[in-house]
C-alpha positions in Angstrom: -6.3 13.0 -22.4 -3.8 10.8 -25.3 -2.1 14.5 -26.7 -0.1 16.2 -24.2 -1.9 19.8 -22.9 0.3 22.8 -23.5 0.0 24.5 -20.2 0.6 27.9 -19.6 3.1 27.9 -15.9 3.2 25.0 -13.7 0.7 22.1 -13.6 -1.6 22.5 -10.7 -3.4 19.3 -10.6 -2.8 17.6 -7.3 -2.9 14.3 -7.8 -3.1 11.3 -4.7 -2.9 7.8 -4.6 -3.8 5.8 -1.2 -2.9 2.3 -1.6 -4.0 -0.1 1.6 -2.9 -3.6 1.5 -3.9 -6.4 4.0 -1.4 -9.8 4.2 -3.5 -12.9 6.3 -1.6 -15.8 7.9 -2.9 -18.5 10.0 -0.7 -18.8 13.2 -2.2 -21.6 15.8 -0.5 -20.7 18.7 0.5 -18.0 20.9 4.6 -18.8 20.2 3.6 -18.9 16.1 1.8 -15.5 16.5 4.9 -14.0 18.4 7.1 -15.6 15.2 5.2 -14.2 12.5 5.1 -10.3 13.9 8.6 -10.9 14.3 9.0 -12.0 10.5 7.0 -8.8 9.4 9.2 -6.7 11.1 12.3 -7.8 9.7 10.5 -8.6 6.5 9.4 -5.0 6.3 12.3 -3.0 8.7 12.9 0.5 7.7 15.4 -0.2 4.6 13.3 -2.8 2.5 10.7 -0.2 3.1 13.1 2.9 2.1 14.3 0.4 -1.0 10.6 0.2 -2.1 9.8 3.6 -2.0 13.2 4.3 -3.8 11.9 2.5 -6.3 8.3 3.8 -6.1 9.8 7.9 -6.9 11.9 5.9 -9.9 8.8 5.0 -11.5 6.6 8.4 -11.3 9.7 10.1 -12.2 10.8 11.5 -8.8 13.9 12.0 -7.5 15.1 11.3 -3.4 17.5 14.1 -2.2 17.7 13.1 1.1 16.7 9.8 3.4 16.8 9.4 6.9 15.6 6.3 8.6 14.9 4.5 12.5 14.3 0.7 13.3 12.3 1.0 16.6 12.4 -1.6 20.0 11.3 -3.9 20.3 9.5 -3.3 16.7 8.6 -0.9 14.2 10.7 1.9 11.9 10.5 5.5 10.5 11.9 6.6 7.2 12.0 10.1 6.0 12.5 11.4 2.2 13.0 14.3 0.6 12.1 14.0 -3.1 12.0 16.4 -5.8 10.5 16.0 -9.5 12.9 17.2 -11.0 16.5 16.1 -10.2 18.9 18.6 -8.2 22.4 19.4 -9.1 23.0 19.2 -4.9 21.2 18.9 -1.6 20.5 21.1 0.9 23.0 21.4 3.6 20.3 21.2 5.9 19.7 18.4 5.0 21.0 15.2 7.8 22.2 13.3 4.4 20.2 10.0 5.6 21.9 9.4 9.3 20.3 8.2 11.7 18.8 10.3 14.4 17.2 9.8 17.6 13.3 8.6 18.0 10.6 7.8 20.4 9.8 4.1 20.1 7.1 2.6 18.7 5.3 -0.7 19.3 3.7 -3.2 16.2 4.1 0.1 13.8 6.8 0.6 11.5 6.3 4.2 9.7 7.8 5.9 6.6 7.4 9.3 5.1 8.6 11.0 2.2 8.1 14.6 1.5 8.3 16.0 -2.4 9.1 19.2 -3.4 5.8 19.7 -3.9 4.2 16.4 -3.0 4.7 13.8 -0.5 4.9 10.1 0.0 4.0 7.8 3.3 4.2 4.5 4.2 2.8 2.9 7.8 2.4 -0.9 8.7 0.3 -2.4 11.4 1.5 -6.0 12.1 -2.0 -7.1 13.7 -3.0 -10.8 16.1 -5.5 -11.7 18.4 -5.3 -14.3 21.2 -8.9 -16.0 20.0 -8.5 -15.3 16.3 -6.0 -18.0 15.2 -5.4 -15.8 12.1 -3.4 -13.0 11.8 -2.7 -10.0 9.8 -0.3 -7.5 8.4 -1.6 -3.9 6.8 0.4 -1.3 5.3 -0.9 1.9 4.2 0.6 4.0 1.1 -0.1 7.5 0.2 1.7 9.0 -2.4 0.9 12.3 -3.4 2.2 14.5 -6.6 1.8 17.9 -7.7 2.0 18.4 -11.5 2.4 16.2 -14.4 3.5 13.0 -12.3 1.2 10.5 -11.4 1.5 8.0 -8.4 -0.8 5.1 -10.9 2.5 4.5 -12.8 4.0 2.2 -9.8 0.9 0.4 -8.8 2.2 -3.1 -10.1 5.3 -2.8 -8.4 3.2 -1.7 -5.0 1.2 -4.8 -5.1 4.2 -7.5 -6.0 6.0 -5.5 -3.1 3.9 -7.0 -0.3 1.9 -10.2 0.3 -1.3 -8.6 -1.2 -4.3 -10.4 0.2 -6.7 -8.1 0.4 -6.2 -4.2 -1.7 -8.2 -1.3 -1.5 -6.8 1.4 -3.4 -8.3 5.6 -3.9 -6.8 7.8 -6.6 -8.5 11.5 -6.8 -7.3 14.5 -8.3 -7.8 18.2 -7.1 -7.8 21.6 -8.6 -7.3 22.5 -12.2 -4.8 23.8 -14.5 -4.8 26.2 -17.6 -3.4 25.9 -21.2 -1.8 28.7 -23.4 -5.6 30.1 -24.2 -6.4 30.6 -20.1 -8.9 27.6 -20.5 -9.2 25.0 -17.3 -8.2 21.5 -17.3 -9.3 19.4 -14.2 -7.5 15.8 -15.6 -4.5 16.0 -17.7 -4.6 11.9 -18.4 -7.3 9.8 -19.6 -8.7 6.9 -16.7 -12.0 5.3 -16.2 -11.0 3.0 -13.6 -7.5 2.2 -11.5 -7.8 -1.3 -13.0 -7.2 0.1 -16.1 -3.3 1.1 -14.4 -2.8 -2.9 -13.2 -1.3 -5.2 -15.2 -3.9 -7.9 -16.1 -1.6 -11.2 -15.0 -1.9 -9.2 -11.5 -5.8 -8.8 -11.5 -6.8 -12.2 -12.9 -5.5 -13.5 -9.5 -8.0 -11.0 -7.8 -11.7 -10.2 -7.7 -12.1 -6.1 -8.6 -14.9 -4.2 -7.5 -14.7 -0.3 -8.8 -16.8 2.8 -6.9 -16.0 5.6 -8.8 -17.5 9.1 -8.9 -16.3 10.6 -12.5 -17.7 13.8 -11.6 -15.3 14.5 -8.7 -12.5 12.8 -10.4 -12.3 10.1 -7.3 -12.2 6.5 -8.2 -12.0 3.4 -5.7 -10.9 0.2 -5.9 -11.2 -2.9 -4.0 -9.4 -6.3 -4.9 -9.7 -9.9 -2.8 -7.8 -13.1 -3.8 -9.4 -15.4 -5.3 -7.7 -18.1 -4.6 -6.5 -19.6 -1.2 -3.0 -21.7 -1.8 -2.9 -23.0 1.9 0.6 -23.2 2.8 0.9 -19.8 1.3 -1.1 -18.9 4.4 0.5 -21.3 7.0 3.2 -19.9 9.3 5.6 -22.5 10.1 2.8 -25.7 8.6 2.4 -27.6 5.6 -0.9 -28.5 4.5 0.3 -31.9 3.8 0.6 -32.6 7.1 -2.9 -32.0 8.2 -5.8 -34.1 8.0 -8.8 -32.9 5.2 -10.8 -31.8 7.6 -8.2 -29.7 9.4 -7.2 -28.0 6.4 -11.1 -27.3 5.2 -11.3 -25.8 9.4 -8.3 -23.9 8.6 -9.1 -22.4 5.2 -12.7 -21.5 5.9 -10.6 -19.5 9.0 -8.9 -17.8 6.4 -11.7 -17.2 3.6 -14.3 -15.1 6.6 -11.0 -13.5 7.6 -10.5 -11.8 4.1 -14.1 -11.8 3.4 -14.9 -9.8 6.5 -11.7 -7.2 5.9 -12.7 -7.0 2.0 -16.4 -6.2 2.9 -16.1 -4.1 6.2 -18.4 -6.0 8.1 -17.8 -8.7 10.6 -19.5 -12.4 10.6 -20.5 -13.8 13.9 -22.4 -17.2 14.8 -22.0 -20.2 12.6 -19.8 -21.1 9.7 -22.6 -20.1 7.6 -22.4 -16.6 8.6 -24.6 -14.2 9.7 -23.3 -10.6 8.8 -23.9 -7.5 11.3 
């Protein structure tokens, strides 16, 4: 809705974004594998990921009272925030004012929370490899989710330039209702037809977008896929100029069922021309 509702009391409306992101790289060997997890987790340790959600409560008009963050052995991190919508004069005493405290360790995870006053914000990666898959991937899940007149859509551009987004599927539903001056009930307080509609168009011409939405319910889904491969954006520690034609047509068909087969859901077995499950 374009003109702002005059509500009577708070704004009700829970609204929650879950933003899943898949990055694929093609690692040959067991030693390249063991690199790449290793470049994920200090590419995406606990304070780039407490920076990027910094940034994230800047942009739906949040404000972080209070951080506290772990880096795990041998991998992985937890950061905690405590945001508010509206910005506090002080913070809690209770509060451990961001230090460090002690953790039970985590393997191939890295995890971040945030908690709103009335809302809340996570972030977990999965650094992923398989010994017969010579391709590897990285997911990070994002919930953010705000009660009252923010909305989580607002930083979806910077979520996506934030990682190496391969592969997005993103849900955005809102809950409950809330009531203007005249006691009448309001179930959306901002106009959308589809999350698309909240990306920035030089971002979605480099993807394919399929929507599933259900107006009714006030859910709407989105699923995005590369469409196109730039090899030795793909190659840990390789350049495609050093392989032969046919090595890099081996290697990016490799890469294509990869993201075809995470985009989709379903996985392809048997010959290059696929036979789906």
């Amino acid at each position: 809705m374009s003109k702002e509702i005059k509500l009577y009391g708070f704004n009700n409306l829970t609204k929650t974004l879950s933003f899943n992101i898949y990055d694929v790289c093609y690692a040959r060997t067991k030693r390249e594998k063991k690199d790449y997890l290793a470049y994920i987790n200090d590419q995406y340790n606990s304070e780039r990921l407490t920076g990027i959600l910094h940034h994230v409560t800047e942009l739906i008009g949040a404000h972080v009272l209070n951080v506290a963050r772990q880096d795990y052995e041998p991998q992985g991190a937890s950061v905690a925030l405590l945001i508010a919508e509206e910005s506090l004069a002080s913070l809690d005493p209770s509060c451990n004012g961001g230090k460090i405290t002690e953790a039970p360790p985590a393997i191939q995870r890295e995890s971040l929370v945030g908690h709103l006053d009335k809302s809340h914000v996570t972030v977990h990666t999965y650094p992923e490899s398989h010994p017969g898959n010579e391709v590897s991937t990285f997911r990070a899940d994002i919930d953010v989710g705000t009660c009252g007149k923010i909305t989580p859509l607002t930083a979806l551009d910077y979520l996506i330039s934030s990682f190496d987004s391969d592969i997005i599927t993103i849900d955005y539903r809102v809950r409950g209702f809330t009531r203007d001056m005249n006691g009448n009930k309001y179930y959306l307080d901002h106009e959308i037809t589809s999350i698309q509609n909240f990306v920035d168009d030089a971002i979605l011409r480099k993807y394919d977008a399929i929507d599933i939405n259900v107006y009714q319910s006030h859910f709407f889904h989105t699923k995005m896929m590369r469409n196109e491969i730039v090899l030795n954006d793909y190659l840990f520690n390789m350049d495609a100029y050093e392989l032969s034609p046919e090595e890099r047509r081996n290697i990016r068909d490799k890469i294509s069922r990869e993201m075809i087969e995470i985009f989709y859901g379903m996985n392809v077995y048997g010959t290059n021309e696929g036979v789906f499950e």
